[in-house]
Every structure is written in structure tokens, then in C-alpha cells.
C-alpha positions, 0 to 999 in steps of 0.5 A: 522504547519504541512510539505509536504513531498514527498514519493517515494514507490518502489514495484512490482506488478506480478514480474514487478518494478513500482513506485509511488510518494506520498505528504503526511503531516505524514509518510504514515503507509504500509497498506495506501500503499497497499491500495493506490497500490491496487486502482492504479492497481484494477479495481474493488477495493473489501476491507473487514476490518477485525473484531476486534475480527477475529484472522488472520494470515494475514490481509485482506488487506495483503491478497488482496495485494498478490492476486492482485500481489503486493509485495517487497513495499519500502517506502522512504522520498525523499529530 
């Protein structure tokens, strides 16, 4: 049988430090952050996945984080 766990992201987004709490039953992966962030702070949630075949320097995801002003995400197990 599979554990609750509790999460605590650390992250700032336009320079300013927030936080969000986060039950989860596996370790969330950090493109699962950035999309749970992304909704939190977007009002109009615009996500294109990348082709398996497009070789970016950045992710989709990554890049769409750093327009929206996310940055320094720190994911930690609490208890």
C-alpha cells in the first residue's frame, strides 16, 4: 500500500518567496512543480508539449516557468 507524503516547495516567483504544500503518494518530479505553480499563479494556463522529435535547449514547460516569473523551486519531504 502506497504512503501519503507531504511536500513543502520553497519558490519565488517575480523575486518574491512563496511556498505551497503538496500530498502526494510518489516524489513529485520538478516538471509536475512547475506545472502545479503555473496553474497556482496563471490566469490563463497556455502549455504546449514539446514533440518528441524537437530538440530544445529548454522545454516548453521550463520556458513557460520563466515567462511567468517562477524561479529558485525547492522541493522538500516534510516529516
Amino acid at each position: 500500500m502506497h504512503e501519503l507524503k507531504h511536500y513543502q516547495v520553497d519558490y519565488r516567483i517575480n523575486g518574491h518567496p512563496d511556498s505551497l504544500s503538496l500530498d502526494e503518494f510518489a516524489d513529485p518530479t520538478l516538471d509536475q512543480v512547475r506545472l502545479r505553480l503555473l496553474h497556482k499563479h496563471t490566469g490563463e494556463l497556455r502549455m504546449v508539449e514539446d514533440a518528441p522529435w524537437e530538440q530544445n535547449l529548454r522545454s516548453s514547460l521550463e520556458r513557460r516557468a520563466d515567462e511567468a516569473g517562477l524561479s529558485d523551486i525547492h522541493i522538500r519531504l516534510l516529516g
